[in-house]
MMTF fields as JSON, N, C-alpha, C and O atoms, coordinates in Angstrom:
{
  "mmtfVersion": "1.0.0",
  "mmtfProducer": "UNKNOWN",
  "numBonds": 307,
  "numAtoms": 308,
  "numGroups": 77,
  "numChains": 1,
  "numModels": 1,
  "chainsPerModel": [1],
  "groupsPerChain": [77],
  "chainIdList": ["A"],
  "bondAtomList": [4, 2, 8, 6, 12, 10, 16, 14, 20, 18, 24, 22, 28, 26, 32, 30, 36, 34, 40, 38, 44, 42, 48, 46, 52, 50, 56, 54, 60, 58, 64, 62, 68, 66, 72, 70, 76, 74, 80, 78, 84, 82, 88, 86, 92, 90, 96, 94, 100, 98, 104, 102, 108, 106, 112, 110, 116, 114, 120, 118, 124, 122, 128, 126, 132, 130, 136, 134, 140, 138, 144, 142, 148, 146, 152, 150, 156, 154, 160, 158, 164, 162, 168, 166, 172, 170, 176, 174, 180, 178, 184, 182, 188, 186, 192, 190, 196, 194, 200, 198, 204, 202, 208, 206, 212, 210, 216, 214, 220, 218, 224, 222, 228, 226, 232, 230, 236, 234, 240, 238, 244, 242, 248, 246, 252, 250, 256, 254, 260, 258, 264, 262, 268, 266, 272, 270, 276, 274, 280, 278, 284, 282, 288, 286, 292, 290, 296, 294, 300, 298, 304, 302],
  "bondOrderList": [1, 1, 1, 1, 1, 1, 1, 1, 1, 1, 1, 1, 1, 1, 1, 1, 1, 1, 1, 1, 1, 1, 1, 1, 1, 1, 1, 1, 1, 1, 1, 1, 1, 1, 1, 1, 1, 1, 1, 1, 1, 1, 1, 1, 1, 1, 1, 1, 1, 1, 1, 1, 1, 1, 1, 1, 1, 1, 1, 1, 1, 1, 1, 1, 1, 1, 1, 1, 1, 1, 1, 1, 1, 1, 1, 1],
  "groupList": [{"groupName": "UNK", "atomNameList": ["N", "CA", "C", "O"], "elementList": ["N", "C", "C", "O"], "formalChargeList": [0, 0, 0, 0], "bondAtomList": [1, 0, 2, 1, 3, 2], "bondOrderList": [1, 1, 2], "singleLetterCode": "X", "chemCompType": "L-PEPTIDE LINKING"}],
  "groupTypeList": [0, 0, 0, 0, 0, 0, 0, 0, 0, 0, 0, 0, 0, 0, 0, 0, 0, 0, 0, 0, 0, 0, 0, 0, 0, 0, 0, 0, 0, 0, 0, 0, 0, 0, 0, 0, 0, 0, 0, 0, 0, 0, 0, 0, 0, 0, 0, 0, 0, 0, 0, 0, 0, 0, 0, 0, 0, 0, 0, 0, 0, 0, 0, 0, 0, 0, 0, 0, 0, 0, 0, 0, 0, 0, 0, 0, 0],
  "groupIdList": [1, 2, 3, 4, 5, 6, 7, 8, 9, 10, 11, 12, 13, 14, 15, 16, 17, 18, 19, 20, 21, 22, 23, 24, 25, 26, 27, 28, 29, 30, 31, 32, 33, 34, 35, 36, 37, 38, 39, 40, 41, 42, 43, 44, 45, 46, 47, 48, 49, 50, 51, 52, 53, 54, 55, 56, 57, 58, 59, 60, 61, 62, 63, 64, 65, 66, 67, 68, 69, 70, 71, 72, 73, 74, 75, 76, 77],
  "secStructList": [7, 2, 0, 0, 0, 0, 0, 1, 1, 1, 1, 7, 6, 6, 2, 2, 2, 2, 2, 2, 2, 6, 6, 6, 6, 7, 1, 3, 3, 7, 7, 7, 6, 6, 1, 7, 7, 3, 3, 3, 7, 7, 7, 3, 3, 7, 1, 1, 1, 7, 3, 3, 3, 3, 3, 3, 3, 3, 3, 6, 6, 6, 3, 3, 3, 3, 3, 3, 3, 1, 1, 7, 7, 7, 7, 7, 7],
  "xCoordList": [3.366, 3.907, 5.156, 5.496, 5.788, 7.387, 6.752, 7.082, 5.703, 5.253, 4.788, 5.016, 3.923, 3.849, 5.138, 5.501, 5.61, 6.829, 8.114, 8.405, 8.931, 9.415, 9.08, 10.105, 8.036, 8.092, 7.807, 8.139, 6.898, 6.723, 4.91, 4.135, 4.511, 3.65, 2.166, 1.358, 1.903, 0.96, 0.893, 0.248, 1.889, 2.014, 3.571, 4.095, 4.255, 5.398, 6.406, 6.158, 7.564, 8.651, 9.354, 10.51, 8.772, 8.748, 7.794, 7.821, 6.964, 5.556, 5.421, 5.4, 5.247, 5.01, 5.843, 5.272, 6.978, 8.324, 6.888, 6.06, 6.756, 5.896, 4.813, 4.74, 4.093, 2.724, 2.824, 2.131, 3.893, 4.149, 4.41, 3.708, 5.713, 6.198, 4.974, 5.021, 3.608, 2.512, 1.489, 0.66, 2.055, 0.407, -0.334, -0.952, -0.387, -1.358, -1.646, -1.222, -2.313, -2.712, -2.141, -2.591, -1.038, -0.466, -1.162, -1.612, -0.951, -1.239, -0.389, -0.946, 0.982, 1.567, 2.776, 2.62, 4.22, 5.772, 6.51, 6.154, 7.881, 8.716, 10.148, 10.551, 10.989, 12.132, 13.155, 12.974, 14.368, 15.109, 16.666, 16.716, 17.701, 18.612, 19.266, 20.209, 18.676, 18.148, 17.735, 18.085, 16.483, 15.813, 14.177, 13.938, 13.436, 11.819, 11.367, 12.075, 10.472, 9.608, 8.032, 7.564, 7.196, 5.705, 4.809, 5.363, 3.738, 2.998, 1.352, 0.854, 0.955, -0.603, -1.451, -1.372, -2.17, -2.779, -4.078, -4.392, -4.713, -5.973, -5.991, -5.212, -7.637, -8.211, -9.326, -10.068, -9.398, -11.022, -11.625, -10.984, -12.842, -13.72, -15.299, -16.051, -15.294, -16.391, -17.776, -18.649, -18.088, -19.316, -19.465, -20.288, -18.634, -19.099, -17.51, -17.32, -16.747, -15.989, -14.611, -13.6, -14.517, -13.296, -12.872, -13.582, -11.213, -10.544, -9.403, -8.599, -9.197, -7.197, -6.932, -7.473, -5.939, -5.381, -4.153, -3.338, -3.805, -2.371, -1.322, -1.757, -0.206, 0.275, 1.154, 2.038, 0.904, 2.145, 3.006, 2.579, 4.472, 5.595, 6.106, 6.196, 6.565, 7.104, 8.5, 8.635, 9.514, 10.647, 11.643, 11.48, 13.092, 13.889, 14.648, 14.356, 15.546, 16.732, 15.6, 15.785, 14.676, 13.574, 13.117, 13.635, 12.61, 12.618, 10.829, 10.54, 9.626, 8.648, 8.314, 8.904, 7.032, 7.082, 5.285, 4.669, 4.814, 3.376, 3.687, 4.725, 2.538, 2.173, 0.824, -0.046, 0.552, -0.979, -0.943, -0.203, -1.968, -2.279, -3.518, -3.838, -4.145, -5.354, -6.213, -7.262, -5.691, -6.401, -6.573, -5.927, -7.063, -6.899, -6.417, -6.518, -5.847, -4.705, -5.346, -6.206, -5.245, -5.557, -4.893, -4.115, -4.827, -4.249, -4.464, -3.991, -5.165, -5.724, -5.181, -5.613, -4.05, -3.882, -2.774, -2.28],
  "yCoordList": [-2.986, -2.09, -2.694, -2.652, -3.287, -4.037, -5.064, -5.327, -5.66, -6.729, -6.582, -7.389, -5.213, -4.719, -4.198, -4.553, -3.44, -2.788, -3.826, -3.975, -4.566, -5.503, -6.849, -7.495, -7.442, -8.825, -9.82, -10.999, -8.804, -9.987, -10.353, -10.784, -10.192, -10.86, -10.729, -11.637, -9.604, -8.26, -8.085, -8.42, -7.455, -6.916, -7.637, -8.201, -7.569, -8.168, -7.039, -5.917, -7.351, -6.662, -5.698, -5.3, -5.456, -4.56, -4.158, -2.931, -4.54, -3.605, -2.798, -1.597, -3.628, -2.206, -1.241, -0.612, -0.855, 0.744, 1.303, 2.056, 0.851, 1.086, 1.994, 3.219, 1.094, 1.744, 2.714, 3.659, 2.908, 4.358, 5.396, 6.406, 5.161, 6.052, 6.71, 7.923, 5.861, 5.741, 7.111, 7.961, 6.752, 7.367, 6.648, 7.169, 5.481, 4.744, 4.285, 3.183, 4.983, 4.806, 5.966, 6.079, 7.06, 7.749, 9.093, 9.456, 9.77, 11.284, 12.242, 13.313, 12.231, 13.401, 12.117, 11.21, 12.494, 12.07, 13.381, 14.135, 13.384, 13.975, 13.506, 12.717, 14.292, 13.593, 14.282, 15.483, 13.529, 14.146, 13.25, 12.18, 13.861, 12.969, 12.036, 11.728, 11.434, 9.932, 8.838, 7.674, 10.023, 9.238, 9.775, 10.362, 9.303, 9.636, 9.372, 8.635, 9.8, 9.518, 9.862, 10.883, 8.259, 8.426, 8.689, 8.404, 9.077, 9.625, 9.073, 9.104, 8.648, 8.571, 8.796, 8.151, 9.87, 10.472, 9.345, 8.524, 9.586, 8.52, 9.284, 10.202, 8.753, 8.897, 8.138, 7.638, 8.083, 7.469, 8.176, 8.685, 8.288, 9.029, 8.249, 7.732, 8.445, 7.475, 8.401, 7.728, 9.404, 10.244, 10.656, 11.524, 10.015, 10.456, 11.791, 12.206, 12.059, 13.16, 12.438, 13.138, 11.22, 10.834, 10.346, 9.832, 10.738, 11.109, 10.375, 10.469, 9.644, 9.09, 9.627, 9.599, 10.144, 10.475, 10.171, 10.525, 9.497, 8.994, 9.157, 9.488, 8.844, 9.464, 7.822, 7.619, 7.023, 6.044, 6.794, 7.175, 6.731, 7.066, 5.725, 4.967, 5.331, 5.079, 5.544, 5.936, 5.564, 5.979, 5.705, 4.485, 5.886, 5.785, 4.794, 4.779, 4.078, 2.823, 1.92, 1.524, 1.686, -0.031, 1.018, 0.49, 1.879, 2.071, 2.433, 3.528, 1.499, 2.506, 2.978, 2.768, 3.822, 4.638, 4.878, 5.577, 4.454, 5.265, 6.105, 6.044, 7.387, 8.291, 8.03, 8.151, 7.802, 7.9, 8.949, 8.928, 9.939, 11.018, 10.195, 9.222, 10.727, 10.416, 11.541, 11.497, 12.718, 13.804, 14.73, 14.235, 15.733, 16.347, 17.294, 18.357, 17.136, 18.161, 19.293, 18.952, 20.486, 22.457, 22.26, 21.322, 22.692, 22.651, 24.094, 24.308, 25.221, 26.527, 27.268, 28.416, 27.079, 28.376, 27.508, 28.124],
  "zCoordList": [-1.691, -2.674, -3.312, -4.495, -2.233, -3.059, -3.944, -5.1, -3.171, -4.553, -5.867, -6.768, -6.009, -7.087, -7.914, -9.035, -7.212, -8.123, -8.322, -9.509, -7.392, -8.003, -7.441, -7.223, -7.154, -6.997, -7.985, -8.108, -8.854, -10.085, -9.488, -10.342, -8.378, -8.272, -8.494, -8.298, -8.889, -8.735, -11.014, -12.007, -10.628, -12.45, -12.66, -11.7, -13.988, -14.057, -13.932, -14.374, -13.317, -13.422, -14.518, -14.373, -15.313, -16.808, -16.622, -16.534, -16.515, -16.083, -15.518, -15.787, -14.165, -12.923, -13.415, -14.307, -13.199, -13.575, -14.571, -14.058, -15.939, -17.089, -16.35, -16.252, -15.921, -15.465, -14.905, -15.283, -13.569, -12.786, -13.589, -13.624, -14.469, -15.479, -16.051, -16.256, -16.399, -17.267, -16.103, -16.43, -14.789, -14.062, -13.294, -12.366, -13.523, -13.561, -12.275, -11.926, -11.518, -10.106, -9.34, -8.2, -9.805, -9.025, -9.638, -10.725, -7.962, -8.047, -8.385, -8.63, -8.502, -8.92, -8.46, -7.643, -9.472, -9.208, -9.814, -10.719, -8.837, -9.341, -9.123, -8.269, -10.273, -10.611, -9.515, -9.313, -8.684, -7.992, -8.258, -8.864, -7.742, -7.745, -7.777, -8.505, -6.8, -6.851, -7.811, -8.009, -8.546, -9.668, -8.844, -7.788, -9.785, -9.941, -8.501, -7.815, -8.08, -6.808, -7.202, -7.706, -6.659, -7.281, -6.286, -5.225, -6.103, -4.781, -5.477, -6.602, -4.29, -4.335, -2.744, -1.698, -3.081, -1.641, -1.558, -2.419, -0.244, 0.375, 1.023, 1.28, 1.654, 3.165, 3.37, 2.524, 4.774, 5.109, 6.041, 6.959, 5.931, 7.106, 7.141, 6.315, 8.257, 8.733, 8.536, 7.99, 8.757, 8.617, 10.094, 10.386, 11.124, 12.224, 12.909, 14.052, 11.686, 12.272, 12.302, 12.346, 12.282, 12.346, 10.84, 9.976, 10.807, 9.513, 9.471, 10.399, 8.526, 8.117, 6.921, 5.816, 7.404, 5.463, 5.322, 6.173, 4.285, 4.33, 2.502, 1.399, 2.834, 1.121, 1.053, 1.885, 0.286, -0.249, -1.789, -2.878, -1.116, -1.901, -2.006, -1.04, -3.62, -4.171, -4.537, -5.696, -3.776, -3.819, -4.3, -4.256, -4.984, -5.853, -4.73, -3.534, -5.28, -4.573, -3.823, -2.672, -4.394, -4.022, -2.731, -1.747, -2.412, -1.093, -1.153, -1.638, -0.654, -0.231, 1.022, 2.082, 0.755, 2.279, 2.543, 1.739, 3.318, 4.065, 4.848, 5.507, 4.946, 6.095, 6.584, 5.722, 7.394, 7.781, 8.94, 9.924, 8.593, 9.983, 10.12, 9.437, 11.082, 12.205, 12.373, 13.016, 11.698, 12.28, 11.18, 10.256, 10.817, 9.574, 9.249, 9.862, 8.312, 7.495, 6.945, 6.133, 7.086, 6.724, 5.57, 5.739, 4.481, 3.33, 2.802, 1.686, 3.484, 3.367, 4.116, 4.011, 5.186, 5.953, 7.146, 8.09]
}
């Protein structure tokens, strides 16, 4: 993720910022104190019951972040 957003190595350093600002791969950002924060949700499941779901943040001051659960998230109750 640092390589995309500033390494230059992935997209260029004017770019990448661009593209996030743009959407472009992300599920929802919002703006905080800090400055902007970008989010993109995942998961994998095998068919046999087992589940990962995980969120990469894109965070304000160079900072990114993964979650990966193992188990699955209720989003209903």
């Amino acid at each position: 993720m640092a390589a995309f957003r500033r390494g230059g190595v992935i997209a260029g350093t004017a770019q990448a910022p661009s593209m996030l600002d743009d959407g472009f791969g992300i599920d929802w950002s919002e703006p905080t104190p800090l400055g902007r924060y970008y989010a993109k949700n995942g998961f994998w499941y095998d068919g046999a019951g087992q589940m990962e779901q995980g969120v990469a943040f894109f965070l304000p001051q160079d900072m990114e972040l993964v979650v990966l659960v193992n188990s699955p998230v209720r989003l209903d109750g």
